[in-house]
C-alpha positions as CSV (number, residue, x, y, z in Angstrom):
1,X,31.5,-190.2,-161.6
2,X,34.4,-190.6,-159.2
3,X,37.8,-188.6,-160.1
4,X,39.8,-190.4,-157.0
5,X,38.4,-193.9,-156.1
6,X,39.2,-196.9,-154.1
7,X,38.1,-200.5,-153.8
8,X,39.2,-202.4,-151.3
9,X,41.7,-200.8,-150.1
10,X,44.2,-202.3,-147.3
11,X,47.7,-201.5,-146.1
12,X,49.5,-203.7,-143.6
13,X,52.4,-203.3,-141.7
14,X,54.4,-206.2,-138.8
15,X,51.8,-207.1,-136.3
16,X,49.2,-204.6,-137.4
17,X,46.5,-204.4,-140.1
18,X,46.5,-200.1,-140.6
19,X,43.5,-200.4,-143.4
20,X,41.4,-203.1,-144.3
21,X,38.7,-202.7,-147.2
22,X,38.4,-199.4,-147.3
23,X,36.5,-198.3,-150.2
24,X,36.1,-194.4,-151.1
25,X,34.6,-192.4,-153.7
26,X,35.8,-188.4,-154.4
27,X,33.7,-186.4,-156.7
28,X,35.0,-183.2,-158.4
29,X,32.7,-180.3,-157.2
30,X,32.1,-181.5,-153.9
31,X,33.8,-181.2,-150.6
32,X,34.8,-185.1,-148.9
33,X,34.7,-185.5,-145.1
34,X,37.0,-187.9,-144.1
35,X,36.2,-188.3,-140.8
36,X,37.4,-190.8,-137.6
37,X,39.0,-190.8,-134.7
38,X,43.0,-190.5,-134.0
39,X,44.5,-193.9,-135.1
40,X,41.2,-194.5,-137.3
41,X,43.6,-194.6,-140.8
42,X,43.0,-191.3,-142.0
43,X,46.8,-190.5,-142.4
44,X,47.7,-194.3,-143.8
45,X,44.6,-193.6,-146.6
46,X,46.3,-189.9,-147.1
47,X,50.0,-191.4,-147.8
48,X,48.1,-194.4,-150.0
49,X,46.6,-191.9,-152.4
50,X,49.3,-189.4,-152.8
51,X,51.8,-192.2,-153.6
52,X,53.9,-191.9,-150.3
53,X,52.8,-195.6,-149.2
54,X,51.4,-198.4,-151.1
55,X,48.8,-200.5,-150.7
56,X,49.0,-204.2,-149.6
57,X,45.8,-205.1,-151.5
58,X,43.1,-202.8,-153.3
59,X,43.0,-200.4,-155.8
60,X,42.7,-197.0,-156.4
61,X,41.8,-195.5,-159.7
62,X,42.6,-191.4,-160.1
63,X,40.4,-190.4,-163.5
64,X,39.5,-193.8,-164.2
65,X,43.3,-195.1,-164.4
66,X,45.5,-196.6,-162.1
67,X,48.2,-194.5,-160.8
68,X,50.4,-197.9,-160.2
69,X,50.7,-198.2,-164.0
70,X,50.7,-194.0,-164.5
71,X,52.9,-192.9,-161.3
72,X,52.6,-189.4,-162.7
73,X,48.8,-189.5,-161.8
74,X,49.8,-188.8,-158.3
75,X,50.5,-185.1,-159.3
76,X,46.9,-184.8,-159.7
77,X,46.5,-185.2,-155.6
78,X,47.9,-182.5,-153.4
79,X,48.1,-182.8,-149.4
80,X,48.6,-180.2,-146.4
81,X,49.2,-181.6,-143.7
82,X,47.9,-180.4,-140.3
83,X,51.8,-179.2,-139.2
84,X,53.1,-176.0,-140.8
85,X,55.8,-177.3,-143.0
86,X,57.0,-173.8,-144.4
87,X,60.5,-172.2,-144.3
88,X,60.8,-169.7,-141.9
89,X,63.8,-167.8,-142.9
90,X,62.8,-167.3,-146.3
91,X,60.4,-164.9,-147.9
92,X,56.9,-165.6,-148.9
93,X,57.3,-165.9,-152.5
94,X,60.4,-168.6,-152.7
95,X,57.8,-170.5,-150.2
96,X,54.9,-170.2,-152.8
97,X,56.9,-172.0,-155.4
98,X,59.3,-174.5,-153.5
99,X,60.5,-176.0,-155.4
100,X,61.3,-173.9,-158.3
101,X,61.3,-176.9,-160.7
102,X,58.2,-178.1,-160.2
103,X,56.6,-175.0,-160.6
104,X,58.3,-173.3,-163.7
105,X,60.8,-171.4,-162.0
106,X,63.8,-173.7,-161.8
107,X,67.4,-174.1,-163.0
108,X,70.5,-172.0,-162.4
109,X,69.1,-168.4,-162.3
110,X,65.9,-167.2,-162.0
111,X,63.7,-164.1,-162.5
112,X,63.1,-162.5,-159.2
113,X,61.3,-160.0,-160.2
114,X,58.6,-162.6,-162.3
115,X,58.7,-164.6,-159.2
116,X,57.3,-161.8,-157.0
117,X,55.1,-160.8,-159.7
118,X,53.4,-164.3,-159.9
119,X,53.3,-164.7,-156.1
120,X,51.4,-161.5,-155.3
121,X,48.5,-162.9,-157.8
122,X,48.6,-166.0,-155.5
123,X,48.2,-164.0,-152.4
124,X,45.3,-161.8,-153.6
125,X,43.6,-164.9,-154.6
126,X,44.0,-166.1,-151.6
127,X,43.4,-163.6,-149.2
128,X,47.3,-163.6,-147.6
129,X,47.7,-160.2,-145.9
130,X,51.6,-160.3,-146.5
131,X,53.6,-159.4,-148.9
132,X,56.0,-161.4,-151.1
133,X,59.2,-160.4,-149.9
134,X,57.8,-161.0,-146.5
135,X,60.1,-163.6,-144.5
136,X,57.5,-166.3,-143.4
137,X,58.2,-166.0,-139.7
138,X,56.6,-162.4,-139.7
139,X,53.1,-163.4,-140.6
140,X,50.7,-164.5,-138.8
141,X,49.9,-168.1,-138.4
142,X,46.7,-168.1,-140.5
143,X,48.4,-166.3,-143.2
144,X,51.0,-169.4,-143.2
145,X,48.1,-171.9,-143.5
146,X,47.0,-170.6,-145.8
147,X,50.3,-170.4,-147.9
148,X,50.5,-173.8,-147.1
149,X,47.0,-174.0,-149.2
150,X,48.4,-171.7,-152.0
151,X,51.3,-173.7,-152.3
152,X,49.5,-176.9,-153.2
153,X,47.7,-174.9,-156.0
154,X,50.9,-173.7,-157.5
155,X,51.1,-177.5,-159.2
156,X,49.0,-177.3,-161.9
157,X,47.7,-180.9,-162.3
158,X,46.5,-180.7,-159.1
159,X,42.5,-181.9,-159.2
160,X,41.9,-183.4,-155.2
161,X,43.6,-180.8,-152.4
162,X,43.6,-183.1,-149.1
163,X,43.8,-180.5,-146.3
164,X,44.3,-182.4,-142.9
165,X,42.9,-179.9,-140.0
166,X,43.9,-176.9,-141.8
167,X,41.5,-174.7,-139.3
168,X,43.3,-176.6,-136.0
169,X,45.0,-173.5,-134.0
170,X,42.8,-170.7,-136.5
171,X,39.9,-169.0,-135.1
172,X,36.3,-168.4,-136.5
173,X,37.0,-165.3,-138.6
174,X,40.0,-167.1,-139.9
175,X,38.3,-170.4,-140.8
176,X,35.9,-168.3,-142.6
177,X,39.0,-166.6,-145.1
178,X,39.9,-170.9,-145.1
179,X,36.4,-171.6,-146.2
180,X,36.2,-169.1,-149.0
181,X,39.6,-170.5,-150.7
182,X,37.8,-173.6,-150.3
183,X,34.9,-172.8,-151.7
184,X,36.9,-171.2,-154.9
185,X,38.5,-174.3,-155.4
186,X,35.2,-175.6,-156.1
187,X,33.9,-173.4,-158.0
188,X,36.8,-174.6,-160.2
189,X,35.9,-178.2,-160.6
190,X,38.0,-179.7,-158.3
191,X,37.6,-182.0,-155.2
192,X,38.4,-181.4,-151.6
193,X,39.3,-183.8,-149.1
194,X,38.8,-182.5,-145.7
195,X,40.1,-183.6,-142.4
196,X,38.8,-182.3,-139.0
197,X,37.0,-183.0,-136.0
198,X,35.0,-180.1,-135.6
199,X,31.8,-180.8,-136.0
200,X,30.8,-177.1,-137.0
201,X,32.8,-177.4,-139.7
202,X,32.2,-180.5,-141.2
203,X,28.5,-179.6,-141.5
204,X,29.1,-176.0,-142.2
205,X,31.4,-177.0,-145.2
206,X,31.3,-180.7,-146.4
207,X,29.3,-182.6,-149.3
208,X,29.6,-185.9,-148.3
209,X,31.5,-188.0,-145.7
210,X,33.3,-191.5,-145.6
211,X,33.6,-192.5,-141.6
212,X,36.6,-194.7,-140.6
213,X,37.6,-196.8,-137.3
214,X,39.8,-198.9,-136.7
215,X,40.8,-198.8,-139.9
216,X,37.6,-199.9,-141.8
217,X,35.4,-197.8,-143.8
218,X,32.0,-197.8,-141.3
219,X,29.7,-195.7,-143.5
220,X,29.6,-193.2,-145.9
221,X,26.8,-190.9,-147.4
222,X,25.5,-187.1,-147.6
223,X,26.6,-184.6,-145.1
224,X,23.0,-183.6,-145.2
225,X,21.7,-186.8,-144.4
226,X,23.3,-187.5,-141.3
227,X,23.2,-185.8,-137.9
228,X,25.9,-184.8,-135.7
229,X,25.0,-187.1,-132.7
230,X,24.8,-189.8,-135.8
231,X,28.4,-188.6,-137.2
232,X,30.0,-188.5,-133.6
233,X,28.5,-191.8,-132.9
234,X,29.6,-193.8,-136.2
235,X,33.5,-192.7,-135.8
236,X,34.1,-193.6,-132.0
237,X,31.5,-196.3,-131.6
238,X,29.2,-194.9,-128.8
239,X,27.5,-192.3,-127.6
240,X,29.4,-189.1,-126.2
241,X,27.3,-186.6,-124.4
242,X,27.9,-183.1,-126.8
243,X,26.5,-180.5,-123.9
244,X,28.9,-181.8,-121.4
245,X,31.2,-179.4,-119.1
246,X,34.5,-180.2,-117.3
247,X,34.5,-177.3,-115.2
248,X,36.0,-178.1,-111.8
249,X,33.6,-178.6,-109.0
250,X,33.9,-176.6,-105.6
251,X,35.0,-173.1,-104.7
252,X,38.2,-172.0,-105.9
253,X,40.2,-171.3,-102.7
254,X,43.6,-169.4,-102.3
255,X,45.4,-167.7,-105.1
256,X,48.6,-169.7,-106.1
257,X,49.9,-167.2,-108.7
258,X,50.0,-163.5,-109.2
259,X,51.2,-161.4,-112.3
260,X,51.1,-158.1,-112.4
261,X,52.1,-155.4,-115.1
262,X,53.9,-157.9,-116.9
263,X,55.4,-157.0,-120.2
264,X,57.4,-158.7,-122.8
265,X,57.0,-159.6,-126.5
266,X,54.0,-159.2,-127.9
267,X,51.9,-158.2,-124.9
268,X,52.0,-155.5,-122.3
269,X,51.1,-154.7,-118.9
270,X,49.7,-158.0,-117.7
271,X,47.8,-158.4,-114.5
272,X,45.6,-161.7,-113.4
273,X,45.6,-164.3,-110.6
274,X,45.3,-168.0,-110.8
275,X,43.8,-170.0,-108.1
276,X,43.7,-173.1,-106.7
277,X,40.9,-175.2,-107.4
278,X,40.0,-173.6,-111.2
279,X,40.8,-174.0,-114.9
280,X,41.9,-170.4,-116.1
281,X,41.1,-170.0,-119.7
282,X,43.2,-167.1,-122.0
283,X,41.2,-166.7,-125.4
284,X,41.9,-164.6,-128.1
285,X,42.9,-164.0,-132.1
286,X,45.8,-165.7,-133.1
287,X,48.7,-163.2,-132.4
288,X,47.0,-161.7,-129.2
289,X,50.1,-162.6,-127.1
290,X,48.6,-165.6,-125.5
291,X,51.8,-167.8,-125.7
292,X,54.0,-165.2,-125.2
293,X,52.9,-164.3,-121.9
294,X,53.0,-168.0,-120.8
295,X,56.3,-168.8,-122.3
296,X,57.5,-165.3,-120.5
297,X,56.1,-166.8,-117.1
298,X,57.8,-170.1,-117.5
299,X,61.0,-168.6,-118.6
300,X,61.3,-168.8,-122.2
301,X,61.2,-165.6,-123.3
302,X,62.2,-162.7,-121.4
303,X,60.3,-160.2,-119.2
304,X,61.0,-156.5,-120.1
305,X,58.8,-155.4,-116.9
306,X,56.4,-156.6,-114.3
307,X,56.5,-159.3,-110.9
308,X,55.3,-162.5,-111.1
309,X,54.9,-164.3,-107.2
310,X,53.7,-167.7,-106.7
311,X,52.2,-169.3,-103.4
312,X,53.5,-165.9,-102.2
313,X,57.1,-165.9,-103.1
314,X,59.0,-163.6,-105.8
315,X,59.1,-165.7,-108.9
316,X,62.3,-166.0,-111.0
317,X,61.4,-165.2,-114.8
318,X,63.6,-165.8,-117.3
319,X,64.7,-169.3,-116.5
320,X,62.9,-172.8,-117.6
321,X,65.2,-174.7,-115.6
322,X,64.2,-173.1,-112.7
323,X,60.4,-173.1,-113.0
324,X,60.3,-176.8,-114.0
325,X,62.3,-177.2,-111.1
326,X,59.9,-175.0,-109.3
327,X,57.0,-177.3,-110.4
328,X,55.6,-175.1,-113.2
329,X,55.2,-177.1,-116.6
330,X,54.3,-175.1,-119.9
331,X,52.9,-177.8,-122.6
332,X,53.4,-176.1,-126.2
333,X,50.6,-176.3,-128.7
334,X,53.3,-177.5,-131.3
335,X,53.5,-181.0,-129.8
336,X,55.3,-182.4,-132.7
337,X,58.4,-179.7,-132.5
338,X,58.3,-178.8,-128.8
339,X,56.8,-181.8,-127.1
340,X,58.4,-185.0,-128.8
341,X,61.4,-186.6,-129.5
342,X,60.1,-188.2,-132.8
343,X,62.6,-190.6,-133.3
344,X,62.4,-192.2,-129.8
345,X,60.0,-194.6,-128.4
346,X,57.3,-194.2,-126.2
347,X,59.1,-195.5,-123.6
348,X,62.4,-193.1,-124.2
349,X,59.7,-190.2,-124.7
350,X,58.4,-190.8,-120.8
351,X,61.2,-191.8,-119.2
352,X,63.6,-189.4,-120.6
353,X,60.9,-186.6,-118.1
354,X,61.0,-188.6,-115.5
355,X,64.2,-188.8,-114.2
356,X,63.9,-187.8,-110.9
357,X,61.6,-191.4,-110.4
358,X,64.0,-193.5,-111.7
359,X,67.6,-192.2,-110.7
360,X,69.1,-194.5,-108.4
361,X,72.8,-194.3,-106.9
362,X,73.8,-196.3,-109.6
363,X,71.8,-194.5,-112.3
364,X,69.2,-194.9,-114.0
365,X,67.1,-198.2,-112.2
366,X,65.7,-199.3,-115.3
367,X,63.1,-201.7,-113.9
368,X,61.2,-198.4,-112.1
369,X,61.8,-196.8,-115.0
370,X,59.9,-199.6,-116.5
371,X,57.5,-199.8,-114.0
372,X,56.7,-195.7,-114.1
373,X,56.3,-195.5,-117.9
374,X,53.8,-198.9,-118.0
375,X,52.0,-197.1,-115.0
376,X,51.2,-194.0,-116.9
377,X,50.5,-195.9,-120.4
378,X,47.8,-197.4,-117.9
379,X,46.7,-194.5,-115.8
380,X,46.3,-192.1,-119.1
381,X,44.4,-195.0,-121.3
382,X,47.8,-194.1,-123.8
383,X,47.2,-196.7,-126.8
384,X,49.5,-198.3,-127.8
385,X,51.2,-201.5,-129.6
386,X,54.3,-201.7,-127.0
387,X,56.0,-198.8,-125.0
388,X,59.0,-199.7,-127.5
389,X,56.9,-198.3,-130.2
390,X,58.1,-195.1,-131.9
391,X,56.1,-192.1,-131.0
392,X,55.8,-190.4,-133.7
393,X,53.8,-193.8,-135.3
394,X,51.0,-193.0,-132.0
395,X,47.9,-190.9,-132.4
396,X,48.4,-187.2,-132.2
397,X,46.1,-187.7,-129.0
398,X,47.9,-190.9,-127.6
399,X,50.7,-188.8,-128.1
400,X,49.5,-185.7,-126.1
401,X,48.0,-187.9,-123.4
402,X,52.1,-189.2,-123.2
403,X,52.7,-185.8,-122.6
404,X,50.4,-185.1,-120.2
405,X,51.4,-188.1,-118.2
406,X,54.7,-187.5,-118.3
407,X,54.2,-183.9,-116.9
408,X,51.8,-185.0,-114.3
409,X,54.4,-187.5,-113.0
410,X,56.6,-184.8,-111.4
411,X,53.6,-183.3,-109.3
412,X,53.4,-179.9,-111.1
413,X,51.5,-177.2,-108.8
414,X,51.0,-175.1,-111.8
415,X,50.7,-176.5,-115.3
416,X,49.5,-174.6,-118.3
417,X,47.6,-176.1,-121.3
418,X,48.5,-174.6,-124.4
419,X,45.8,-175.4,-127.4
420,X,45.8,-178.8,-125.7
421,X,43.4,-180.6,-128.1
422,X,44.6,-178.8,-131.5
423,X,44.0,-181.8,-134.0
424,X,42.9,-184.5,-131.4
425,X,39.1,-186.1,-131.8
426,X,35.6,-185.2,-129.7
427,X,36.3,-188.9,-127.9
428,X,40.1,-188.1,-127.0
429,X,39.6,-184.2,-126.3
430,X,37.2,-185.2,-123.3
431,X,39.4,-187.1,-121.9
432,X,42.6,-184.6,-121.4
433,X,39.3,-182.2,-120.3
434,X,38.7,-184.8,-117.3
435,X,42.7,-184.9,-116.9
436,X,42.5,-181.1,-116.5
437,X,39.5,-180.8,-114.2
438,X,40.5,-183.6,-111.9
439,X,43.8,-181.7,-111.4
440,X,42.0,-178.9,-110.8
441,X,39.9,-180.1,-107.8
442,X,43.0,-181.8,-106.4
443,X,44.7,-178.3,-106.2
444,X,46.7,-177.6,-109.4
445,X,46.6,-174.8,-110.6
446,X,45.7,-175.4,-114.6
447,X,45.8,-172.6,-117.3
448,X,43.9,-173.5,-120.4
449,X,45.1,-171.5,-124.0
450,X,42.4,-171.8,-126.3
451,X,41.4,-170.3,-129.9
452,X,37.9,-172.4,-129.2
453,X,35.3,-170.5,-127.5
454,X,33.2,-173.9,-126.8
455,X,36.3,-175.5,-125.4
456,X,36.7,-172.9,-123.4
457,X,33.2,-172.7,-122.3
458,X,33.0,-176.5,-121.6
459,X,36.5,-176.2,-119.4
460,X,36.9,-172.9,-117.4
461,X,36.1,-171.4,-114.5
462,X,36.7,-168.2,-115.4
463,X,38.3,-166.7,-119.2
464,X,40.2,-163.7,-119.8
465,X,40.1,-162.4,-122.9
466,X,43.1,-160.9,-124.8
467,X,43.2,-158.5,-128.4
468,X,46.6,-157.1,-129.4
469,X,48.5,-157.8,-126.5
470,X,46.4,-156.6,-124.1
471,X,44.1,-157.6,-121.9
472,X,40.3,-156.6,-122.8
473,X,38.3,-158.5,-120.2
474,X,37.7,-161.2,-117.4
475,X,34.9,-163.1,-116.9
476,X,33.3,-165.9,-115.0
477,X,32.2,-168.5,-117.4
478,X,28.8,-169.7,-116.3
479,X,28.0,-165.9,-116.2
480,X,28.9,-164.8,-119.3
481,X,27.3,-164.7,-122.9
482,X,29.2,-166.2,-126.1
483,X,28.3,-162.5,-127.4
484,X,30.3,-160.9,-124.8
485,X,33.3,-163.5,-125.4
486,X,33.7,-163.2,-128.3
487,X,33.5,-159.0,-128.7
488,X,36.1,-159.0,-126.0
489,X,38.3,-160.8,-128.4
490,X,37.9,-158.6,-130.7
491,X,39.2,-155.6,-128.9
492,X,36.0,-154.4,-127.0
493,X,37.3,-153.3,-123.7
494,X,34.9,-155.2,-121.2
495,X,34.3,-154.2,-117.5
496,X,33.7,-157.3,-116.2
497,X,33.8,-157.3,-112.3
498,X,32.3,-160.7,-111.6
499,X,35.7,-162.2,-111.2
C-alpha cells in the first residue's frame, strides 16, 4: 500500500498550467525516481507534498489521510533540496538541529554539552568526517550534503525523505557514502524520493520511477523494467544519442594561455597551457583545488606565487574587473548565489551583462537592449514565458543557458566552465556541450571543471587531473583509459607525455 499518494493532482498558476493530473504512488521500503526534464514539474510536485504550495485540484493522501484536514501530516515528508542551505558560520551540531524547537532542544537555554553529545551519534550514522564543533564552512562539500540529509532525519515523524540531486557536484566515492545513508533509511521502513538525472544512478539505486513532462505524469513502473534509452526517451520525448562526444573538431593551434608555478589557496605550484581550438578539462575530488586555481586566474582570490601570460602578455592576477575587462569570464558552479540575481527578470538578468551593447550617449538605449536580450533568448533556445519573467521561476538549465548567453555576448577569448551542467537534464546538458565545442572551433579558449569523468570524456580534448592541490597528471582524452582517469584523481602521480 501507498504511504504518500496522489490522484489527480494539478497546480495552476496566471497563464500557465505547472501540473495537470499527475498521479503518484510512494511505497515505504522502496526508493521513488522522480524523473523529467528541467521545467517538467518536479519542484511544483515537491512544494505540493511538503505543504509549501497547494494544489488547484487533486488530492494527496499521506498514510491514507489527507493532510488538507491533518496539516500536521506534512511533518511526515522531509525535502533537501539540490542547493546547500546550511549556516556557514556556525558549527556542525547547531546545524544538525536548526531549529532547536523542532528538534527537542529549544527554549531559553540549552544543553551544549547534550547537544554535541546527540550530534556526534548523527555523524557516525552518517558517515560525516567532521566533528560537531566544526564551523560548517571547514568541511568539505560532501560532508555538508550530507548534513543536509542528517538534518532531515533529526525530525522524527519523518517517513518520505525527498532528496532533489543530492549527488550533483559529489563524485563517485562520495555518492557511494550518499547511497549507503540511503540505503539505511530503508532498511528502516521508510520511503525515498529521489531526484536526478544521472542515469547511473537512477538504475544503480531506484525501485520504481514516475516520469513527468510538461507537467503530466507520462509513465510510471519498475526501475527494472525499463531501460535507459526507454527512461531517457519517455522524459524529453525523443531519442538522444547516449555515446555521443562534443569534442572540438580540428587541431588545436596556438597556446592562448600559460600558468606556471602558480600557487594560492588550496593548490600549489600550477603549471598548464590552454590552447585555442580545445576544451581543457580539470577533474578531481571535491576539495582538489579546482575552483580555486580558476578563481585565482580570474582574480578572485589571490596568487601567493607564480605568472600567468595570456596571448603572450603578463597577465594581471588579482583583479576580476580587469580580466572581464580583458575578455576572461569565470561561470561559478553555484549558479543560484554567484550567477543570478533572483529577484530580477530574465530580461534585467541579461541586460544588466551587457552593458557595453546597449549604452548609448544618452544611456542605456533600451530598444537594443531589447533587441540583444530577445536575440539571445533565441540564439540559446532559453525557454521561457516572457523575458519579463522572474528568473529564478526558469529551469535551472534555461537559467544557465541565460548565463551562458549573456557571457558569450561580450566575445570572451577565454571562458571557463565550472560544473556547468550540475543539476541540469541529459537533453539540456548537450546542448551547453555544443555551446562549448562550437566556441571552441571558433577560437575560444574553453576550460571545462568537472566532478563527472563521462562529461569530461564526452567534452575534452585533453584532462588534467588534480588530488590535494596538486597536479597528478595530463592526458589526451581519446588516448586515455577511464582506469588511468580516475587513479590520477586519486593521487597516483601519472607520467603522461601525450599532451
Amino acid at each position: 500500500m501507498a504511504y504518500l499518494e496522489t490522484t489527480g493532482l494539478g497546480r495552476d498558476f496566471p497563464g500557465v498550467t505547472a501540473l495537470n493530473a499527475v498521479d503518484l504512488k510512494v511505497e515505504l521500503g522502496r526508493t521513488h525516481i522522480l524523473a523529467g526534464e528541467n521545467g517538467a514539474g518536479k519542484s511544483t510536485l515537491v512544494k505540493i507534498l511538503t505543504g509549501a504550495e497547494h494544489p488547484s485540484r487533486g488530492t494527496i493522501r499521506i498514510d491514507g489521510r489527507d493532510p488538507a484536514e491533518e496539516p500536521s501530516l506534512y511533518r511526515n515528508i522531509a525535502y533537501v533540496p539540490q542547493e546547500l542551505t546550511l549556516f556557514p558560520q556556525m558549527s556542525v551540531a547547531e546545524n544538525l538541529f536548526m531549529p532547536l524547537n523542532r528538534t527537542g532542544h529549544g527554549g531559553m537555554l540549552f544543553n551544549r554539552r547534550a547537544l554535541m553529545t546527540e550530534a556526534q551519534a548523527y555523524l557516525d550514522r552518517f558517515g560525516i568526517e567532521a566533528r560537531p564543533q566544526d564551523l560548517v564552512a571547514n568541511i568539505s562539500v560532501s560532508d555538508q550534503q550530507l548534513l543536509q540529509i542528517a538534518r532531515a532525519s533529526t525530525n522524527k515523524d519523518m517517513k518520505v525523505l525527498i532528496l532533489d540531486e543530492p549527488t550533483s557536484a559529489l563524485t563517485g566515492v562520495e555518492v557511494e557514502r550518499v547511497f549507503k545513508v540511503m540505503r539505511g533509511f530503508l532498511d528502516r521502513n521508510h520511503a525515498i524520493v529521489f531526484i536526478s538525472h544521472k542515469m547511473d544512478e537512477v538504475f544503480a539505486i531506484g525501485d520504481d520511477y514516475t516520469v513527468l513532462r510538461n507537467g503530466e505524469k507520462i509513465e510510471s513502473g519498475r526501475i527494472a523494467d525499463i531501460s535507459e534509452p526507454d527512461l531517457i526517451r519517455a522524459m524529453s520525448g525523443r531519442h538522444l544519442a547516449l555515446d555521443e562526444h562534443f569534442r572540438p573538431e580540428g587541431h588545436a593551434t596556438d597556446t592562448i594561455m600559460e600558468v606556471r608555478g602558480l600557487t594560492g589557496p588550496r593548490f600549489s605550484d600550477i603549471s598548464f597551457d590552454l590552447r585555442r581550438g580545445e576544451i581543457l578539462g580539470f577533474a578531481g575530488l571535491v576539495g582538489a583545488g579546482r575552483s580555486e586555481i580558476m578563481q585565482t586566474i580570474f582574480g578572485y582570490r589571490k596568487a601567493s606565487a607564480g605568472k600567468v601570460t595570456v596571448a603572450g602578455k603578463d597577465w594581471r592576477l588579482n583583479d576580476t574587473s580587469r580580466s572581464v575587462a580583458a575578455g576572461m569570464l569565470y561561470l561559478s558552479e553555484e549558479r543560484k548565489l554567484h550567477g543570478i540575481f533572483p529577484q530580477l527578470s530574465l530580461h534585467e538578468n541579461i541586460g544588466i551583462s551587457i552593458l557595453s551593447l546597449t549604452v548609448g550617449p544618452l544611456g542605456i538605449s533600451q530598444k537594443r537592449e531589447r533587441s540583444a536580450v530577445r536575440t539571445i533568448i533565441d540564439d540559446y533556445g532559453i525557454r521561457t514565458a516572457g523575458m519579463g519573467k522572474r528568473i529564478s521561476h526558469l529551469s535551472g538549465g534555461n537559467q544557465q543557458k541565460a548565463i551562458i548567453g549573456r557571457a558569450l555576448a561580450t566575445r570572451p577569448q577565454i571562458l571557463i566552465f565550472d560544473e556547468p551542467t550540475k543539476g541540469i537534464d541529459i537533453r539540456t546538458k548537450a546542448e551547453i556541450y555544443r555551446i562549448m565545442k562550437r566556441l571552441a572551433e571558433d577560437g575560444v579558449g574553453v576550460i571545462l571543471i568537472s566532478s563527472e569523468i563521462a562529461e569530461l570524456r564526452k567534452c575534452a580534448s585533453r584532462i588534467i587531473t588534480m588530488h590535494n592541490g596538486r597536479l597528478t597528471g595530463q592526458f589526451v582524452t581519446a588516448d586515455t583509459a577511464t582506469e588511468t582517469l580516475v587513479g590520477a584523481i586519486f593521487g597516483t602521480e601519472m607520467n603522461a607525455d601525450v599532451v
